[in-house]
PyMOL Python script that loads the backbone (N, CA, C, O; Angstrom):
from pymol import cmd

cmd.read_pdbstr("""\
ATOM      1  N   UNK A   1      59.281 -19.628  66.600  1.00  0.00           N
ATOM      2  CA  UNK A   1      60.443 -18.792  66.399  1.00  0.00           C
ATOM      3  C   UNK A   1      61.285 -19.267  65.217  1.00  0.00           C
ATOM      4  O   UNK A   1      61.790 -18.482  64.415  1.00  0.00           O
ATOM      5  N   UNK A   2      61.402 -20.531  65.156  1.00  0.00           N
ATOM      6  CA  UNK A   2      62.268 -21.065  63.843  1.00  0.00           C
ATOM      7  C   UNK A   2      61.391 -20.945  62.702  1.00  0.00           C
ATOM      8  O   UNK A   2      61.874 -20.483  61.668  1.00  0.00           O
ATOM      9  N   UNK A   3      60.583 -21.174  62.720  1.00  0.00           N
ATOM     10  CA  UNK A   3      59.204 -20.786  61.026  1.00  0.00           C
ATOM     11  C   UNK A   3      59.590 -18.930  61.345  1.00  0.00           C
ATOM     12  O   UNK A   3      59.319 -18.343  60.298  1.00  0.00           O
ATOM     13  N   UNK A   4      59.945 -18.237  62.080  1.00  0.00           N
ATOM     14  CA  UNK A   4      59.517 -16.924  60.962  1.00  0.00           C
ATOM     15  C   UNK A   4      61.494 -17.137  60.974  1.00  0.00           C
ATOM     16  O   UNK A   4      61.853 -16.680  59.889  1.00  0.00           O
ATOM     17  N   UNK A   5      62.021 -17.343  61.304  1.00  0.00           N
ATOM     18  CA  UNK A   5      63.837 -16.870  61.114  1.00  0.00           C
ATOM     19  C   UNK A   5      63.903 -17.910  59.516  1.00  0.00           C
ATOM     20  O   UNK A   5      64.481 -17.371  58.572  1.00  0.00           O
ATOM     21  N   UNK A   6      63.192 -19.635  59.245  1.00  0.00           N
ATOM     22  CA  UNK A   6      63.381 -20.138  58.214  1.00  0.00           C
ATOM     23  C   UNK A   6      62.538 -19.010  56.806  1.00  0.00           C
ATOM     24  O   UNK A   6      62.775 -19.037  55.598  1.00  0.00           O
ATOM     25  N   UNK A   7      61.548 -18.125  57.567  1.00  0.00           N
ATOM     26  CA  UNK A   7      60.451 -17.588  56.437  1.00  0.00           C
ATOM     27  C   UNK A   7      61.041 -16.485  55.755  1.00  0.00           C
ATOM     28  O   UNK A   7      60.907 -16.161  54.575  1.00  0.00           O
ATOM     29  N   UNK A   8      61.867 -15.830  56.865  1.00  0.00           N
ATOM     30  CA  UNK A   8      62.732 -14.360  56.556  1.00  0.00           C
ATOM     31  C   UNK A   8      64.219 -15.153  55.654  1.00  0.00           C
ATOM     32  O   UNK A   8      64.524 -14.639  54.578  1.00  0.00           O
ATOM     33  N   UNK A   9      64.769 -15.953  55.987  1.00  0.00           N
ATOM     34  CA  UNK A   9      65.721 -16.033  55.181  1.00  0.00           C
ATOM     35  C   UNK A   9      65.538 -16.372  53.617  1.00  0.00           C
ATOM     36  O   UNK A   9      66.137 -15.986  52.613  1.00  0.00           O
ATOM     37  N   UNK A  10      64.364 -17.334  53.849  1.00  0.00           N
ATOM     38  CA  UNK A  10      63.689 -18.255  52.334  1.00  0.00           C
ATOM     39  C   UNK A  10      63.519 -16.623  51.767  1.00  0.00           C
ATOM     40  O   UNK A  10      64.231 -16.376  50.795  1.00  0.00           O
ATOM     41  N   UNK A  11      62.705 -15.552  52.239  1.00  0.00           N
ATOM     42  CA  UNK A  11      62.490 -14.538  51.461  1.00  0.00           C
ATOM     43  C   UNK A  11      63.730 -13.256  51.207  1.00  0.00           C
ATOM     44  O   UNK A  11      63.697 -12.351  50.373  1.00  0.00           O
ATOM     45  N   UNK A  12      64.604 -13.498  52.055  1.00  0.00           N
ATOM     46  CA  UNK A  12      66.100 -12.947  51.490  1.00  0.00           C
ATOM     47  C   UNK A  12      66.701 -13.725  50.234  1.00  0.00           C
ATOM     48  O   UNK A  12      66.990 -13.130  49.196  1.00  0.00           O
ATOM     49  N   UNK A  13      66.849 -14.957  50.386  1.00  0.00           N
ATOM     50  CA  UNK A  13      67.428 -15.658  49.308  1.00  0.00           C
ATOM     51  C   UNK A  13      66.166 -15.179  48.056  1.00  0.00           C
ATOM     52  O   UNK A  13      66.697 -14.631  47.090  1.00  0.00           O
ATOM     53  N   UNK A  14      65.042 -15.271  47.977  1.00  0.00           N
ATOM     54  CA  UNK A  14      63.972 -15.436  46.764  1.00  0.00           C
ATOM     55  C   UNK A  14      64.338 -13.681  46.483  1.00  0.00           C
ATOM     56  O   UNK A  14      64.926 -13.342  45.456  1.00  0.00           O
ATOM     57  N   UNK A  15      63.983 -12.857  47.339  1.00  0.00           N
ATOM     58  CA  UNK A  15      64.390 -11.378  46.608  1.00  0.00           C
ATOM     59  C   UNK A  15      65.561 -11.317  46.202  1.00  0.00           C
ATOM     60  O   UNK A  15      65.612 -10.489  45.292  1.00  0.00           O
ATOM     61  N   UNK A  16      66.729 -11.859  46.448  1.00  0.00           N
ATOM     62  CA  UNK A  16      67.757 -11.731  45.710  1.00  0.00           C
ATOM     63  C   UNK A  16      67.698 -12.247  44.620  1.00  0.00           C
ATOM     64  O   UNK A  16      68.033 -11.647  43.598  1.00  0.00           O
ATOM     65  N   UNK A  17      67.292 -13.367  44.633  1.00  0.00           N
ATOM     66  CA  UNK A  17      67.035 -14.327  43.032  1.00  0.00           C
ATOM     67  C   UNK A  17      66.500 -12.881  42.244  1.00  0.00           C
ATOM     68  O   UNK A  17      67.130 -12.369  41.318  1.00  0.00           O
ATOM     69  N   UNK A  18      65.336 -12.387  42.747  1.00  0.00           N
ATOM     70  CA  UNK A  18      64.656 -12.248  41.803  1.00  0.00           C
ATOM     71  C   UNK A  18      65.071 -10.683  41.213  1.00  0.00           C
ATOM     72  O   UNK A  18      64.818 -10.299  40.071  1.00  0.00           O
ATOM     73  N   UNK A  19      65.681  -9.980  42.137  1.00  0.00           N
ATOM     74  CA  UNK A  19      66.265  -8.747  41.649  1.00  0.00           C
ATOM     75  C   UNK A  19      67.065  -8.542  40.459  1.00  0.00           C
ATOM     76  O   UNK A  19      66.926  -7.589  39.692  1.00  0.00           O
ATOM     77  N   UNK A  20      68.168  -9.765  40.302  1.00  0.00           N
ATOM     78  CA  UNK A  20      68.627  -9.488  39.033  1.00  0.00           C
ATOM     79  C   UNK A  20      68.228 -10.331  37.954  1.00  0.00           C
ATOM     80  O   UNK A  20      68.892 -10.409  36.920  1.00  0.00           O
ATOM     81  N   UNK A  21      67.304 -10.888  38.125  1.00  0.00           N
ATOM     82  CA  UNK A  21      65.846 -11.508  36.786  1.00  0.00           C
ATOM     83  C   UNK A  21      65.955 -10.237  36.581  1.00  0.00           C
ATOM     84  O   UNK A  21      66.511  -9.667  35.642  1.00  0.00           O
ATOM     85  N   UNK A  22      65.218  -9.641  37.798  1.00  0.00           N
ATOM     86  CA  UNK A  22      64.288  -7.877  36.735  1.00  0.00           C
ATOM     87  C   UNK A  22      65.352  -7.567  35.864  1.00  0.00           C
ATOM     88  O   UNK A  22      65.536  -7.718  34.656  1.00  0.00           O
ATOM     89  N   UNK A  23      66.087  -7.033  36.914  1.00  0.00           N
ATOM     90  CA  UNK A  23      67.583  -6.223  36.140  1.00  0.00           C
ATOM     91  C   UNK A  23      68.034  -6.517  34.753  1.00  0.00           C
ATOM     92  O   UNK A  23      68.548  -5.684  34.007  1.00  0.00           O
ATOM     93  N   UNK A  24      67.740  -8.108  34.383  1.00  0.00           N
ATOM     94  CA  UNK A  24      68.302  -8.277  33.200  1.00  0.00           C
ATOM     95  C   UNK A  24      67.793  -8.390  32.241  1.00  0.00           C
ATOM     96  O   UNK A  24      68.185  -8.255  31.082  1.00  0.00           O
ATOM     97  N   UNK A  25      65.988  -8.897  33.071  1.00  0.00           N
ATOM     98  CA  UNK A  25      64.914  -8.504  31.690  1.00  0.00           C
ATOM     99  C   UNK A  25      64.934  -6.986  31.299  1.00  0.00           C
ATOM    100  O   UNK A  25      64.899  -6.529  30.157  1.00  0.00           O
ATOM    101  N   UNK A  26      65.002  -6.249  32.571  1.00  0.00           N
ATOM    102  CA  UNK A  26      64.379  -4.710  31.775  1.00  0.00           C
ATOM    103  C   UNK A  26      65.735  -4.481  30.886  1.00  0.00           C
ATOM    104  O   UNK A  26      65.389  -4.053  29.785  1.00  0.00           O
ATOM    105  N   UNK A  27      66.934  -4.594  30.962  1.00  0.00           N
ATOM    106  CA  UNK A  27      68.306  -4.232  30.348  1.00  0.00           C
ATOM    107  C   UNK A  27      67.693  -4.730  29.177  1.00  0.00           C
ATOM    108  O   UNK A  27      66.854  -3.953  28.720  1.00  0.00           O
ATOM    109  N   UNK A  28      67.867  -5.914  28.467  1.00  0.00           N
ATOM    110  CA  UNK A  28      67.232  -6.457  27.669  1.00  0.00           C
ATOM    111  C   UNK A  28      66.356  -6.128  26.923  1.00  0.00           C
ATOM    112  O   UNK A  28      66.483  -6.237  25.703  1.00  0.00           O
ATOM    113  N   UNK A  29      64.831  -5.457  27.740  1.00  0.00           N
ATOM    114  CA  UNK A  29      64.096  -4.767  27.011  1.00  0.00           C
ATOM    115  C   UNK A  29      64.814  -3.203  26.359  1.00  0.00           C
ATOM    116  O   UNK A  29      64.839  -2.931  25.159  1.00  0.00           O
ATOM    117  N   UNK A  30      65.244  -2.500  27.230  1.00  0.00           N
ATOM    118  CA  UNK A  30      65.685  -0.804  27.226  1.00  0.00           C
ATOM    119  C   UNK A  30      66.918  -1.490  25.845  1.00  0.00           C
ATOM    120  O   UNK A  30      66.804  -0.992  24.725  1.00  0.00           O
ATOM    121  N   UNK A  31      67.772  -2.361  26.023  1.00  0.00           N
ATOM    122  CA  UNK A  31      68.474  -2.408  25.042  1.00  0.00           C
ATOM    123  C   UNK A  31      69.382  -3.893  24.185  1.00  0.00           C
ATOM    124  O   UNK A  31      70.493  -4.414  24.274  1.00  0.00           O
ATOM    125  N   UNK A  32      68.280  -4.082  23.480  1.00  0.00           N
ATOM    126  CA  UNK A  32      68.760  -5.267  22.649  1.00  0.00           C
ATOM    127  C   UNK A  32      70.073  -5.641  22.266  1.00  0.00           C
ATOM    128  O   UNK A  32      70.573  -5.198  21.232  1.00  0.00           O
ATOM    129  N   UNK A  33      70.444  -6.127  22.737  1.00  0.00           N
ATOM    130  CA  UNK A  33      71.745  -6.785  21.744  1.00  0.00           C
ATOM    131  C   UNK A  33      71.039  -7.276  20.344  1.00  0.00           C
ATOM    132  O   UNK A  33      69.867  -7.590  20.139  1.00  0.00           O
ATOM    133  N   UNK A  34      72.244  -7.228  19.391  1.00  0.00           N
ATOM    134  CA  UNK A  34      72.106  -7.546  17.826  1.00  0.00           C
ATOM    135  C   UNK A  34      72.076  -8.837  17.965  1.00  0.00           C
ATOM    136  O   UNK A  34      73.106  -9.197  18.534  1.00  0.00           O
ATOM    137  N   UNK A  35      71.178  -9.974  17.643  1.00  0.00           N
ATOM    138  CA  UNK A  35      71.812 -11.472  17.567  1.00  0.00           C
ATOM    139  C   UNK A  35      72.457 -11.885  16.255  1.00  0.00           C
ATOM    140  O   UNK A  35      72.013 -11.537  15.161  1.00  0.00           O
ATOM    141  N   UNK A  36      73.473 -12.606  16.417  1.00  0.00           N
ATOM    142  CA  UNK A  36      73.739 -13.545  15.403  1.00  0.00           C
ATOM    143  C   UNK A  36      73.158 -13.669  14.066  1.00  0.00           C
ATOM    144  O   UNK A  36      71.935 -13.680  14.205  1.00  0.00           O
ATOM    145  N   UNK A  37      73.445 -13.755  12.975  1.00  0.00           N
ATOM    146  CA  UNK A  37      72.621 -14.382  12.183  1.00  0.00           C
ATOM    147  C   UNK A  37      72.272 -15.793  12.588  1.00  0.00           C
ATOM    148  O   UNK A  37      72.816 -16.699  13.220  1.00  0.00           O
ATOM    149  N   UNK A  38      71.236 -15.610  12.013  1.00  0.00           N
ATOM    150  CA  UNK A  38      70.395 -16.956  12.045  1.00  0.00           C
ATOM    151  C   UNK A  38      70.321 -17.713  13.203  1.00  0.00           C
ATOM    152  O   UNK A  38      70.248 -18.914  13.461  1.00  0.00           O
ATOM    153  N   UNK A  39      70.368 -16.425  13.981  1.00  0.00           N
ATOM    154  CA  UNK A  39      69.557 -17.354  15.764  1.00  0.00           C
ATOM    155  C   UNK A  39      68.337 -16.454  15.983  1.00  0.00           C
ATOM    156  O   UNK A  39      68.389 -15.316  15.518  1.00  0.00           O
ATOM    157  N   UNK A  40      67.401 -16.795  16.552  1.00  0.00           N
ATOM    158  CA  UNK A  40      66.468 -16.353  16.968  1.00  0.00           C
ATOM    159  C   UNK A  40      66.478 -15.354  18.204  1.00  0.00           C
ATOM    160  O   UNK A  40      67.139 -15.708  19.180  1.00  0.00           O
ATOM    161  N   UNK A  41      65.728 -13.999  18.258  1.00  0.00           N
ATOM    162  CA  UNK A  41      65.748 -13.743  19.748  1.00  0.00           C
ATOM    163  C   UNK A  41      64.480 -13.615  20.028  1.00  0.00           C
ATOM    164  O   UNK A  41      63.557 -13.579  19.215  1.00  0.00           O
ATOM    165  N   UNK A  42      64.412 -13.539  21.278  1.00  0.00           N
ATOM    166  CA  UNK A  42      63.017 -13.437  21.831  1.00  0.00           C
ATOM    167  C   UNK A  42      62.485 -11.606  22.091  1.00  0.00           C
ATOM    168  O   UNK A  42      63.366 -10.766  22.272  1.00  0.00           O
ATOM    169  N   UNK A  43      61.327 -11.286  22.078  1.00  0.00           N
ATOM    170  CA  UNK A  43      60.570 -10.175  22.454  1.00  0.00           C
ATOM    171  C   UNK A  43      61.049  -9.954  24.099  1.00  0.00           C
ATOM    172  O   UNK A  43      60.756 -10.543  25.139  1.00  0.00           O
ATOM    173  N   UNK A  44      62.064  -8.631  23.728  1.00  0.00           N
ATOM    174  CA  UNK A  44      62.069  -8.079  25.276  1.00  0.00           C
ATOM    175  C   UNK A  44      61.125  -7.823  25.956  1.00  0.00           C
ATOM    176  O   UNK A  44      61.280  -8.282  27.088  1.00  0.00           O
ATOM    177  N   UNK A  45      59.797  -7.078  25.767  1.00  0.00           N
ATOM    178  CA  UNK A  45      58.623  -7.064  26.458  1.00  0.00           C
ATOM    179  C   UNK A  45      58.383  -8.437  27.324  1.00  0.00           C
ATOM    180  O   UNK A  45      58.289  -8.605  28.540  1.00  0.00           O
ATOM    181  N   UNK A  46      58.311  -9.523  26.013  1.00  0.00           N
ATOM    182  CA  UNK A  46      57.861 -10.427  27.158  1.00  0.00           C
ATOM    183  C   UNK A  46      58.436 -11.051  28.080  1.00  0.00           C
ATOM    184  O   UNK A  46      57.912 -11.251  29.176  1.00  0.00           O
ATOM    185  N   UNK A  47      59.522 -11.415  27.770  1.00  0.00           N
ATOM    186  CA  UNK A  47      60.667 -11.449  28.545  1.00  0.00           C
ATOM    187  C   UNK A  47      60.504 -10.766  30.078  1.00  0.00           C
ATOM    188  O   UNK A  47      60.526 -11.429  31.116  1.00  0.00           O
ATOM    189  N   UNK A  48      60.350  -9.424  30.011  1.00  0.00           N
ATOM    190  CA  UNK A  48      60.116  -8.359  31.565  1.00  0.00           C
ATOM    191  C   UNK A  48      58.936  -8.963  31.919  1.00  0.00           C
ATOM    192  O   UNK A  48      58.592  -9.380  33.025  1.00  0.00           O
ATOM    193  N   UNK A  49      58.262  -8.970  30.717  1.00  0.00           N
ATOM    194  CA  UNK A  49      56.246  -9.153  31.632  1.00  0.00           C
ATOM    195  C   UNK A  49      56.603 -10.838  32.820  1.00  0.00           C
ATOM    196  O   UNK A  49      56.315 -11.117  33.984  1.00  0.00           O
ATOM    197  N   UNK A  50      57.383 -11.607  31.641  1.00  0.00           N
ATOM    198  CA  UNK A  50      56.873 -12.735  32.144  1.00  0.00           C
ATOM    199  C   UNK A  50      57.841 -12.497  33.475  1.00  0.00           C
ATOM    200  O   UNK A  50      57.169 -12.985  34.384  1.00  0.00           O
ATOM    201  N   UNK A  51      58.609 -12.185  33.835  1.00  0.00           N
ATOM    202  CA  UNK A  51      59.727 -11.980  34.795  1.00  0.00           C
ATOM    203  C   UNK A  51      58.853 -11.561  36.000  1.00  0.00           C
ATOM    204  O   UNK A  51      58.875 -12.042  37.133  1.00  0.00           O
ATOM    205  N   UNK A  52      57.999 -10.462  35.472  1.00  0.00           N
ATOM    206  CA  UNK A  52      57.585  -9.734  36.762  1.00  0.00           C
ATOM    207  C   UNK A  52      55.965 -10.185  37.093  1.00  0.00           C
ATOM    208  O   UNK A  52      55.134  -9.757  37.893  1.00  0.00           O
ATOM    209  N   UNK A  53      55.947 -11.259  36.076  1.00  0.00           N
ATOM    210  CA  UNK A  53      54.791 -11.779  36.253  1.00  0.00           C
ATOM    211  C   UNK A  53      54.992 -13.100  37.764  1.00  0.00           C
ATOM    212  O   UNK A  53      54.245 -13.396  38.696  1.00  0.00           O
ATOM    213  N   UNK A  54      56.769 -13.725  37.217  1.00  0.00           N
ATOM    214  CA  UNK A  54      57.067 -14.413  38.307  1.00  0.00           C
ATOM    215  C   UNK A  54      57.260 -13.600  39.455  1.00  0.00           C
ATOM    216  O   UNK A  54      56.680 -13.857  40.510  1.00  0.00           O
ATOM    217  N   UNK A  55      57.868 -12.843  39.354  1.00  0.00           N
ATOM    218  CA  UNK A  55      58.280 -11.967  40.654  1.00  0.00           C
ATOM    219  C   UNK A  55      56.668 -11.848  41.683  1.00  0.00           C
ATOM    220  O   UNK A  55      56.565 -12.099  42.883  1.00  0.00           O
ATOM    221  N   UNK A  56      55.482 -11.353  40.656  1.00  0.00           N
ATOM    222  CA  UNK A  56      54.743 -10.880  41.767  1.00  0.00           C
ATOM    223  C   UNK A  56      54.036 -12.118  42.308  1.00  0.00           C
ATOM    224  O   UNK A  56      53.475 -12.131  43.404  1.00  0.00           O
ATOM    225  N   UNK A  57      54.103 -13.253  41.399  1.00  0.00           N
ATOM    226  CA  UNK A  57      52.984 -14.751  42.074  1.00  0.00           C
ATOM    227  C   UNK A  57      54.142 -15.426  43.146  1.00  0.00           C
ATOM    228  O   UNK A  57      53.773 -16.399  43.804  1.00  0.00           O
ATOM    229  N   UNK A  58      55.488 -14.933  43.317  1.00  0.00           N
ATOM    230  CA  UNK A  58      56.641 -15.081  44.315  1.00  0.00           C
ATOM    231  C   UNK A  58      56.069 -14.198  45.546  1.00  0.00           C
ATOM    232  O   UNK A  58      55.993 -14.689  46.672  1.00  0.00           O
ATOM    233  N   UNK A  59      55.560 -12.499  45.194  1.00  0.00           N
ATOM    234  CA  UNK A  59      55.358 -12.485  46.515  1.00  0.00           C
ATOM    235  C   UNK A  59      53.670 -12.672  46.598  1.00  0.00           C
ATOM    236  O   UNK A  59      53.216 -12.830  47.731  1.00  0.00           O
ATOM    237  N   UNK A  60      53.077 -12.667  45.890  1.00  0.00           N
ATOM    238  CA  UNK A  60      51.790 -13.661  46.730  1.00  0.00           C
ATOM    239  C   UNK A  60      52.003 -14.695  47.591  1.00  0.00           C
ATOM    240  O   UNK A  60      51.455 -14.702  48.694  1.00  0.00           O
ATOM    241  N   UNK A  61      52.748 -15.595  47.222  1.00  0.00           N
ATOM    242  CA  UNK A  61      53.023 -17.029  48.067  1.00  0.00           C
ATOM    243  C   UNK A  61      53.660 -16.637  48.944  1.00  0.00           C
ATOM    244  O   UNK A  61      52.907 -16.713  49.914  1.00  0.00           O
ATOM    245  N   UNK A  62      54.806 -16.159  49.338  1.00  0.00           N
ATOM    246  CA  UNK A  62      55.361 -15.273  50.264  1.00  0.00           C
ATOM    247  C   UNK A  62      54.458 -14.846  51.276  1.00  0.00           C
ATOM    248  O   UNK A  62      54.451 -15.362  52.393  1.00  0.00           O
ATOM    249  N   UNK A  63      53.281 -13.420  50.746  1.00  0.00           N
ATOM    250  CA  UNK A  63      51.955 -13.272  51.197  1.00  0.00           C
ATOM    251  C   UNK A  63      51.413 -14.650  52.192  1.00  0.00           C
ATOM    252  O   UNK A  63      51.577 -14.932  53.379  1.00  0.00           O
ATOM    253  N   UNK A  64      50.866 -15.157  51.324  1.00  0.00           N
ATOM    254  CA  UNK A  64      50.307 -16.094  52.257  1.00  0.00           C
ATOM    255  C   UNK A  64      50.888 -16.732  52.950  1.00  0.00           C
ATOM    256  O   UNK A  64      50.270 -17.012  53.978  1.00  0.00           O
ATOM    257  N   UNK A  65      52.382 -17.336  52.828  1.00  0.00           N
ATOM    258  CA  UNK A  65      53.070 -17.857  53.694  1.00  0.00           C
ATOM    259  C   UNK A  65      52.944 -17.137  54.970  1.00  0.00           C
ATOM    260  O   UNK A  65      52.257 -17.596  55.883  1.00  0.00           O
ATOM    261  N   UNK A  66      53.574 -16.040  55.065  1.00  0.00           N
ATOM    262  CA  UNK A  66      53.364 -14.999  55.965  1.00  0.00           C
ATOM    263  C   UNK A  66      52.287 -15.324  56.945  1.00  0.00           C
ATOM    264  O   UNK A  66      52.278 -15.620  58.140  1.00  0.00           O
ATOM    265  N   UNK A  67      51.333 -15.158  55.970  1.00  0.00           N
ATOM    266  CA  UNK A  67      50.047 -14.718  57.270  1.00  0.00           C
ATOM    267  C   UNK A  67      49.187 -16.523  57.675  1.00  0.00           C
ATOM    268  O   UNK A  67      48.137 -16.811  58.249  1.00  0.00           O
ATOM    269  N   UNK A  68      50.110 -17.232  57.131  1.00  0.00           N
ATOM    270  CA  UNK A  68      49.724 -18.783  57.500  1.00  0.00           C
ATOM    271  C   UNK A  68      50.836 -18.592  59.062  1.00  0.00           C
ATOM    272  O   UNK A  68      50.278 -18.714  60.153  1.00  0.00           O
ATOM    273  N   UNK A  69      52.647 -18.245  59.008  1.00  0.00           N
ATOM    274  CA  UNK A  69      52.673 -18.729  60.275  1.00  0.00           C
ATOM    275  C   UNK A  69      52.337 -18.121  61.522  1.00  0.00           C
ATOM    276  O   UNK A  69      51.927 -16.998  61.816  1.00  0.00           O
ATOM    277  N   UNK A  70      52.674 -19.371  62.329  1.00  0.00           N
ATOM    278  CA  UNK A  70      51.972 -19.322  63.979  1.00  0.00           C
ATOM    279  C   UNK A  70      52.598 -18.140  64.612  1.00  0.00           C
ATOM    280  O   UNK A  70      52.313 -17.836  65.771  1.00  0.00           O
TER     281      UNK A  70
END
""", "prot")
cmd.dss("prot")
cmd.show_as("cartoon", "prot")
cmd.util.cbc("prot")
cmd.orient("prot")
């Protein structure tokens, strides 16, 4: 009983994390801010990819967590 109430909260806290990652990669992508001269910015694309690249190997592990408890 305490592994699924610790499994459900760990995955409330991690979807929240990860909701406004997306939110701020895709903003980011849909609309660049101008940088600075002479600072670098990074590729919004990758920025989202890599975001939602974390997001989905978050819920794989999740996944398996899942169907590991008792």
């Amino acid at each position: 009983m305490l592994a699924w109430f610790i499994f459900w909260i760990a995955a409330i806290v991690a979807i929240g994390g990860q909701i406004p990652l997306i939110v701020a990669a895709w903003r980011l992508y849909r609309h660049p801010a101008p940088a600075p001269a002479n600072v670098p910015r990074s590729d919004g694309r990758a920025d989202l990819g890599w975001t939602l690249v974390t997001a989905l190997a978050t819920l794989a592990l999740f996944g398996a967590a899942y169907l590991a408890l008792p």
